[in-house]
N, C-alpha and C positions, 0 to 999 in steps of 0.2 A: 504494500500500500504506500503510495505517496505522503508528503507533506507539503502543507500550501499555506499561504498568508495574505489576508488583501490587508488595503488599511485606505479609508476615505478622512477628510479633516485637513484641517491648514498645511499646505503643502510642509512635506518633511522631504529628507534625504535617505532614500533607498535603505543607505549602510544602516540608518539608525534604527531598523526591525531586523533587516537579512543579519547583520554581523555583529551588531553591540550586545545585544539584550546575551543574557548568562546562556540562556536556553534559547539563541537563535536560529532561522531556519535553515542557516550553512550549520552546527552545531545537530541539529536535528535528522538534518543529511546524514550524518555519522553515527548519531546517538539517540536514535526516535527510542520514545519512551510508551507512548500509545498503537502505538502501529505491530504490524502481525510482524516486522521484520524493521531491524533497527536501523539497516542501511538504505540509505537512497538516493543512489549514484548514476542510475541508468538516466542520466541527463536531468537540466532545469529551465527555466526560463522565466523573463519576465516580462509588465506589461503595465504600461503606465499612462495618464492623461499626462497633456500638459496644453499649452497654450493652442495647440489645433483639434479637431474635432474629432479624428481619427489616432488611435492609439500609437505609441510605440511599442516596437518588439523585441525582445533580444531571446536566442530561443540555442541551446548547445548541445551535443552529445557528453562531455567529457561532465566527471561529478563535478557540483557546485563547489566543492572545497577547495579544488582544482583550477580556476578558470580564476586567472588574472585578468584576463578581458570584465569578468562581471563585477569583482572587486574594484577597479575604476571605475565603470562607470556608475556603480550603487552609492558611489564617493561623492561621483558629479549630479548625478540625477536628481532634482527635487520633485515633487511630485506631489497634487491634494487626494488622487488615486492611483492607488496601484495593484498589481497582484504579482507573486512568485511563488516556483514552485518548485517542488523535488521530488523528482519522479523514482519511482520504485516500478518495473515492470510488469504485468502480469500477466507477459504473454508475448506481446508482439514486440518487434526488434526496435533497439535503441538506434533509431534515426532522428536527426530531426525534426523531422515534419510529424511523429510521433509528441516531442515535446511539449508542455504547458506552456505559458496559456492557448490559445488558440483564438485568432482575431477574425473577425468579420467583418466587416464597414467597420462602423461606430461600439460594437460586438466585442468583450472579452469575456471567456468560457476558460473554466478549471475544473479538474475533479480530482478527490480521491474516491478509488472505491472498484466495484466489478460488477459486469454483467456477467451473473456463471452463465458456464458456457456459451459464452457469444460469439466463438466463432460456428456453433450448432446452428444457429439463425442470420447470424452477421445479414444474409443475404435477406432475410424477409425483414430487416429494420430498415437499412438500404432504400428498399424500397420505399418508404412512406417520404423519402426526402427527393424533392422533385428535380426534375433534371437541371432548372434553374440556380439551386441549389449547389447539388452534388458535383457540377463541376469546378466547386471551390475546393471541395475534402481532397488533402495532399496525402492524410497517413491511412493507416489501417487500426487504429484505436476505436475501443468502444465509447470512448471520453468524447471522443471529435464525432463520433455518431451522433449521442447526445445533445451534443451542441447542433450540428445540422438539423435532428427532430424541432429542438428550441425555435431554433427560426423558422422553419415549416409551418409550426405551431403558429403562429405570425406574432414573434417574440415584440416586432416592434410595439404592434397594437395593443397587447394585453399579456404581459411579463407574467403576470400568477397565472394568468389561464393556461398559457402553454406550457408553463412549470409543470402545472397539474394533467395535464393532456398529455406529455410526453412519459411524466413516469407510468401514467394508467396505460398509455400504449406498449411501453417495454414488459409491464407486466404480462398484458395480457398476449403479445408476443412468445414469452417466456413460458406460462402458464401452457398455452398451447403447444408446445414444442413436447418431444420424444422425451425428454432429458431435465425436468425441471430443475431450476435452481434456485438460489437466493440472489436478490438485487442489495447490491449496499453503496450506498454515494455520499457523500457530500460535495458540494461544490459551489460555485463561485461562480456571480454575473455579473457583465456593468454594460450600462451605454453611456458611459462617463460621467453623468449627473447621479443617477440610484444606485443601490448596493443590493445585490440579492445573493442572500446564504440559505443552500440546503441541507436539512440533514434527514434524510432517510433511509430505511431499509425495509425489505418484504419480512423481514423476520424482527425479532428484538436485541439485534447486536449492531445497532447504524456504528460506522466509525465515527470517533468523536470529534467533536466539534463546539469553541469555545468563541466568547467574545470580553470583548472591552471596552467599554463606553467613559469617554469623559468629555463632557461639552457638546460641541461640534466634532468630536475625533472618535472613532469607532475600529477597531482591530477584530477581525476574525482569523481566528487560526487551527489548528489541525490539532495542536498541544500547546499550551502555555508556553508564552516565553521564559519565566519565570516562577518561583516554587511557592509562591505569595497566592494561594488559594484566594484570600479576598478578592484579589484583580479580576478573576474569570468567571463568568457566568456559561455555562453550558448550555448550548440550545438543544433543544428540549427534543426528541426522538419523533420523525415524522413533523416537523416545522421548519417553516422559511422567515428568516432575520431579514429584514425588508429594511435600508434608511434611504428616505430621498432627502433632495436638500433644504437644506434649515432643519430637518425636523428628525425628535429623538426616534431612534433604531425600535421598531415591532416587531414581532415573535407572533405568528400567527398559525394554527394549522394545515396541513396541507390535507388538500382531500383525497389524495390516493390511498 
């Protein structure tokens, strides 16, 4: 399972989430403490607003801990959004075009988590994402599928609907297949102004998923930066952390 971090609020500098905090997410790369497996090397990347409308990307094979390239630039970066990630594999090869986040126009997408057996169906999910679409998907992730559903879903017009239409469609996807399994995700959206965090799963073990509010500044993350239990509040199994701007971060049910 991967590790991920967004953070929305008065622009900050990269470094000061990725590399400072005790328990950062270069730190996390090496020493994940919630995750099925402590290392998460098979590539990172990140993804940030800044004064244009369309994001930036910076996106690598080699581990996070590794890459002098992302240490500058996390130095120089400011940023009011951003997201990064550490990817752990689970399954398809470390390219890439496999890496986090994954941009779209105005569109940034993150996950941890799996579709079991997804390559069992890969081909009937595929499908529900239209040709207008599909001819953006570069990898072979179940991550970048979900995102393609998202916009399908017609992410622009109505952000929770398709939230909720995309995971009832992978279930029921799932459900119907030879091979049942469990879904487990969390993950991460922006069209640069709103924040959307998910945490789900078909069963009662969603990977977890934390936050941190003070102000206008909100941090979600995969595990705590830090061993300060009061800082982190847990969102809650089967809910999405919604903040648009100006206004404090909601925790609301998902309907799947």
């Amino acid at each position: 399972m991967c590790r991920w971090l967004t953070y929305k609020g008065d622009p900050i500098f990269l470094e000061d989430l990725i590399y400072k905090p005790d328990h950062s997410l270069i730190d996390q790369s090496l020493r994940a403490m919630e995750a099925k497996v402590p290392t998460n090397g098979d590539g990172f990347g990140i993804g940030w607003y800044g004064d244009r409308d369309l994001p930036g990307l910076y996106r690598e094979v080699l581990p996070a801990w590794n890459d002098s390239n992302l240490r500058s630039l996390a130095h120089q970066i400011s940023s009011p959004l951003f997201f990064a990630h550490v990817r752990a594999s689970t399954g398809t090869e470390t390219v890439r075009s496999n890496c986090h986040p994954f941009a779209h126009q105005k569109w940034l997408f993150m996950h941890n988590g799996q579709i079991g057996n997804y390559m069992g169906f890969r081909r009937r999910l595929e499908a529900h994402i239209p040709d207008t679409l599909y001819a953006f998907r570069q990898g072979t992730t179940d991550s970048e599928i979900l995102f393609y559903l998202l916009l399908a879903h017609d992410l622009d017009k109505d952000p929770l609907c398709a939230i909720n239409k995309t995971l009832s469609l992978v279930r029921h996807v799932m459900e119907e297949s030879e091979a049942p399994s469990l879904f487990r995700c969390t993950a991460a959206l922006s069209d640069g102004k709103s924040l959307y965090a998910i945490r789900y799963s078909s069963d009662d073990k969603p990977p977890s998923l934390y936050y941190a509010a003070e102000g206008d500044r909100i941090v979600v993350v995969s595990e705590p930066l830090d061993d300060v239990a009061d800082n982190w509040e847990p969102v809650p199994a089967g809910h999405l952390l919604q903040v648009h701007e100006a206004k404090a971060p909601v925790v609301m049910p998902l309907d799947s």
